[in-house]
C-alpha positions, -999 to 999 in steps of 0.1 A, spaced: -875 -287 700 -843 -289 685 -820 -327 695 -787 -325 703 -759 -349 691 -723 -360 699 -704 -332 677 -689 -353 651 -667 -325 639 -651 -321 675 -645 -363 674 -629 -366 645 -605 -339 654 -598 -356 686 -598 -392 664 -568 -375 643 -548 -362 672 -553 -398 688 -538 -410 654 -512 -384 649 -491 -389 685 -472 -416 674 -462 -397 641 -453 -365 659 -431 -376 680 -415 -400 658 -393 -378 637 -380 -357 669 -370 -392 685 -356 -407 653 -332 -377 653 -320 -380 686 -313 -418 680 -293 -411 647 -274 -384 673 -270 -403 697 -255 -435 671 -234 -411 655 -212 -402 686 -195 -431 685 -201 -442 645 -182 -405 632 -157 -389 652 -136 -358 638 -139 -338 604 -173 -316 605 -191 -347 630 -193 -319 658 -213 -294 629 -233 -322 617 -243 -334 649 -249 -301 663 -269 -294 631 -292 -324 642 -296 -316 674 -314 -285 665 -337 -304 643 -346 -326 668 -352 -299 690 -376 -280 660 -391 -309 654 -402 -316 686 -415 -284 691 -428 -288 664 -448 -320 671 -459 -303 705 -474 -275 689 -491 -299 662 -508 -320 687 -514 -289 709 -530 -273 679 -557 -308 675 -565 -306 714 -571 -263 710 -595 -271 682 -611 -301 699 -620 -278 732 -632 -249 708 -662 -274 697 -693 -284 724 -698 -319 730 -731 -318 716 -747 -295 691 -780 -294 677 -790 -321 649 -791 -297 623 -756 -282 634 -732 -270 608 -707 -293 626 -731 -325 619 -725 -320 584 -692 -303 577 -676 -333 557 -704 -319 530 -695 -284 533 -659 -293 517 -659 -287 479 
């Protein structure tokens, strides 16, 4: 009779996207404050370019971030809940040379 356990593969996946929301959005939303700072800070010369430039950063990185944590929760719903004692996913912090 084989036991299942909590998966702890699938947890700490779902541990680091937990950890990593706050540093995926941060860079997106840093941009768009420097952006919006900058309208009124730099005015003429290339500030249109530059700001435009930044703007599509923001946007990438935001995507970016999206995709990141979207990647975390895809892997997290791949794994079962529980798996059997002796499951690969039970010891996978061992199987890493």
């Amino acid at each position: 009779m084989s036991v299942d356990v909590n998966n702890p593969y699938r947890s700490a996946i779902v541990s680091e996207r937990e950890s990593s929301q706050a540093d995926a959005r941060t860079l997106a939303t840093g941009l768009d404050a420097v952006i919006f700072h900058m309208r009124s800070a730099w005015t003429g010369g290339t500030s249109d370019q530059v700001r435009a430039r930044l703007a599509t950063l923001a946007s990438s990185a935001a995507s970016a971030s999206e995709e990141a944590l979207q990647a975390f929760t895809d892997a997290a719903n791949k794994q079962p809940r529980l798996v059997a004692a002796n499951a690969w996913q039970v010891h996978w912090k061992n199987l890493v040379p």
